[in-house]
C-alpha positions as semicolon CSV with decimal commas, in nm:
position;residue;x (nm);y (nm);z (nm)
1;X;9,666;6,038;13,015
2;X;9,629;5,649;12,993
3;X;9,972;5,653;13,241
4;X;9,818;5,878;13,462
5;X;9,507;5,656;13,493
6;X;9,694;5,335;13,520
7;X;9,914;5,469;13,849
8;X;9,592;5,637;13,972
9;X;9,435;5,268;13,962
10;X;9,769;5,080;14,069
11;X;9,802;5,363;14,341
12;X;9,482;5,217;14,539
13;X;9,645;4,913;14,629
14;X;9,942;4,852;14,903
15;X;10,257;4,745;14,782
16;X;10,461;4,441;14,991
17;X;10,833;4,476;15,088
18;X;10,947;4,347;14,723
19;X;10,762;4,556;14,536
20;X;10,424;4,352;14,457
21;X;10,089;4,486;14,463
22;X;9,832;4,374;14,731
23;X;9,511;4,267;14,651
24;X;9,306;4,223;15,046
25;X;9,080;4,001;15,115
26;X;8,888;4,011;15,440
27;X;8,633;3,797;15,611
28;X;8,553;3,724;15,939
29;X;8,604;3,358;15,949
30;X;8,784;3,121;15,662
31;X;8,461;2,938;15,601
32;X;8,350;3,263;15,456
33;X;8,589;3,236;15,139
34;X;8,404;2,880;14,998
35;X;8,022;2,828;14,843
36;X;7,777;2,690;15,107
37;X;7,656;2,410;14,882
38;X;7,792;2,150;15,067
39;X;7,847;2,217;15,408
40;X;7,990;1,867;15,515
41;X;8,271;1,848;15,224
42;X;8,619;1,939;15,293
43;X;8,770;2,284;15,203
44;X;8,989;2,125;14,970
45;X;8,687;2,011;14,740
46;X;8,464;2,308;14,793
47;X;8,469;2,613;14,524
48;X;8,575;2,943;14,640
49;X;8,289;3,201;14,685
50;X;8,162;3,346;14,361
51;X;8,196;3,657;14,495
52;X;8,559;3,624;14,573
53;X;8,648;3,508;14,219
54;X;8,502;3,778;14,051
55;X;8,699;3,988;14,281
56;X;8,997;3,852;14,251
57;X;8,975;3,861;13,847
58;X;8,863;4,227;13,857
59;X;9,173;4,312;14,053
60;X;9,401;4,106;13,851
61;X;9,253;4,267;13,564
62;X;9,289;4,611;13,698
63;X;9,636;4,566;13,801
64;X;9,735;4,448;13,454
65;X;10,056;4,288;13,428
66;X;10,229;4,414;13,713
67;X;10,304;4,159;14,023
68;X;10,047;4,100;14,280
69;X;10,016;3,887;14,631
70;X;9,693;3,776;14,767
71;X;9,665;3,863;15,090
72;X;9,380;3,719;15,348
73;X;9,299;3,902;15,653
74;X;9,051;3,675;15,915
75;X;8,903;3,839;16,252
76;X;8,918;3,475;16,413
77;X;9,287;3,354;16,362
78;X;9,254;3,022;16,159
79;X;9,507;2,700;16,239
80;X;9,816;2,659;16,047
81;X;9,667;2,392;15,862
82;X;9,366;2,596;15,767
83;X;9,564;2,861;15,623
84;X;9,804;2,576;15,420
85;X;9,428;2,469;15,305
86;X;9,378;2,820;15,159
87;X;9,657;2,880;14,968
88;X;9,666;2,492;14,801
89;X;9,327;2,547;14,747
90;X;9,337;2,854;14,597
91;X;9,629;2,762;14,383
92;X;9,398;2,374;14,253
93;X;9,115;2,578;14,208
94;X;9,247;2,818;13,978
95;X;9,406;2,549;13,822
96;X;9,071;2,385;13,793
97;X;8,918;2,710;13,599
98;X;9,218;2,697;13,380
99;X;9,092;2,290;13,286
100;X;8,766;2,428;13,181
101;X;8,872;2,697;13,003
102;X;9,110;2,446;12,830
103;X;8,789;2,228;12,778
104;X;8,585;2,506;12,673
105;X;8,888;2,596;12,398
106;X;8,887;2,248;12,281
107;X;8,547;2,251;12,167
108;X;8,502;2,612;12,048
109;X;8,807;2,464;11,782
110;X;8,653;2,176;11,704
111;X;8,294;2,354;11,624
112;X;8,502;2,636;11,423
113;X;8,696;2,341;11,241
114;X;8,370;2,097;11,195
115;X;8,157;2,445;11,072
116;X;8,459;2,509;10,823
117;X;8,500;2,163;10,733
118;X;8,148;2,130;10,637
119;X;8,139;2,474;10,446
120;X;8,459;2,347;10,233
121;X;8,286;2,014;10,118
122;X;7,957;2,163;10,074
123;X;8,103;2,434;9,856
124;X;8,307;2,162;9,653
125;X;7,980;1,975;9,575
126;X;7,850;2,326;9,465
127;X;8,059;2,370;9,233
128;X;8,071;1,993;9,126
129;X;7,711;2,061;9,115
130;X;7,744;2,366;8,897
131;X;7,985;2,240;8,661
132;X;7,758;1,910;8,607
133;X;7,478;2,091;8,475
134;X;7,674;2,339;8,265
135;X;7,824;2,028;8,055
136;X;7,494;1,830;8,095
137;X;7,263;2,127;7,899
138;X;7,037;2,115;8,184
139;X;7,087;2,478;8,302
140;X;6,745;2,551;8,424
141;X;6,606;2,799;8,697
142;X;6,562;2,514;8,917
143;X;6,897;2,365;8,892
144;X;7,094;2,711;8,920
145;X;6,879;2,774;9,233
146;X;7,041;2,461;9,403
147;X;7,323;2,543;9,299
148;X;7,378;2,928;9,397
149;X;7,159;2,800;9,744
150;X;7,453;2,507;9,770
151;X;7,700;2,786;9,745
152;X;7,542;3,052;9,999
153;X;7,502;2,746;10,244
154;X;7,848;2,679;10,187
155;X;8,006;3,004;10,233
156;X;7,724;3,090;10,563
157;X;7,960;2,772;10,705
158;X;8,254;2,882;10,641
159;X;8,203;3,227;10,790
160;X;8,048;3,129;11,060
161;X;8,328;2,851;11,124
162;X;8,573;3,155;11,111
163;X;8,423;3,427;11,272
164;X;8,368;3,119;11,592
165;X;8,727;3,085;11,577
166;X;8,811;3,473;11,529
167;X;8,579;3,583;11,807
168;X;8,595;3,307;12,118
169;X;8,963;3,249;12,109
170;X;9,109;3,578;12,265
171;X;8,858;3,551;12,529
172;X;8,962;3,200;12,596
173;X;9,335;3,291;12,613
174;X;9,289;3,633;12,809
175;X;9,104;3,371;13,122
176;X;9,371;3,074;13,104
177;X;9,647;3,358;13,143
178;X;9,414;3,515;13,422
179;X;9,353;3,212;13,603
180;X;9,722;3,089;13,580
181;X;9,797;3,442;13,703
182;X;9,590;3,395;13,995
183;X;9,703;3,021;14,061
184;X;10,067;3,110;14,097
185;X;9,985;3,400;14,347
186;X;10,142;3,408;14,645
187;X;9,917;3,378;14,930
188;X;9,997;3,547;15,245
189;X;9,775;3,580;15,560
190;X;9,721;3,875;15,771
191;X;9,686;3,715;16,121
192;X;9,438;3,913;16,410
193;X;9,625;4,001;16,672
194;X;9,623;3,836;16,976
């Protein structure tokens, strides 16, 4: 069943000469493909269109690990040099998203590594704690209290430190391998006829 509903979805997209799936973009003008933010920058350090990422990291989701071109279709044909703009562009900006999620990797470690840090020491002063007041006689309420609440801190720390790690870091991988996917692309262009 699963094959059946993986050619079903691989079936909706047009395959190139060598094989590759085609995932189609099309937009009336180039212009169209980058945010409007700042409409005196250069293409080259404009984002893409939210829109369009999404797209194209649905369909490269979709499509799984089989091969894939991006093509661009345009109603007004766009220079040479506009098109050369598009695909180095779209190869540094998915570049770019693989840097943050790089960045955004780094840090989820080093919170999951501080948060298990901290739960080791604090649970090695808990039990320094606990084994102080067993040889010291002074084993009351008060002092087990602190002590167990040392321990539950402790162990809250080290969970949390792990679970951090456990839960972020396939997400983080599964978008560096999508936006390297994307990156390396091949990006052909559909010219208008004239």
């Amino acid at each position: 069943m699963e094959v059946l509903v993986k050619k079903q979805i691989l079936d909706r997209y047009e395959k190139s000469s060598d094989g590759s799936l085609i995932i189609d973009v099309a937009a009336r003008r180039v212009e169209e493909l980058y945010e409007n933010y700042d409409k005196r920058a250069p293409y080259h350090r404009k984002d893409f269109d939210e829109d369009l990422v999404a797209y194209l990291c649905g369909c490269v989701r979709e499509i799984g690990s089989s091969d894939f071109v991006l093509r661009f279709s345009f109603e007004q044909q766009p220079s040479g040099e506009l098109t050369e703009t598009v695909r180095s562009g779209m190869h540094a900006f998915f570049m770019y998203k693989v840097e943050l999620e790089y960045t955004a990797l780094k840090k989820m470690l080093r919170t999951s590594f501080l948060l298990l840090l901290t739960g080791i020491v604090i649970l090695a002063f808990s039990l320094w704690v606990s084994r102080v007041l067993v040889f010291s006689g002074s084993d009351s309420f008060l002092n087990r209290f602190f002590a167990e609440g040392l321990t539950i801190v402790a162990w809250v720390s080290i969970w949390e430190g792990l679970v951090t790690f456990l839960m972020n870091l396939p997400s983080h991988l599964v978008h560096i391998r999508l936006f390297q996917r994307i990156a390396s692309a091949p990006v052909l262009f559909n010219l208008p006829a004239s």
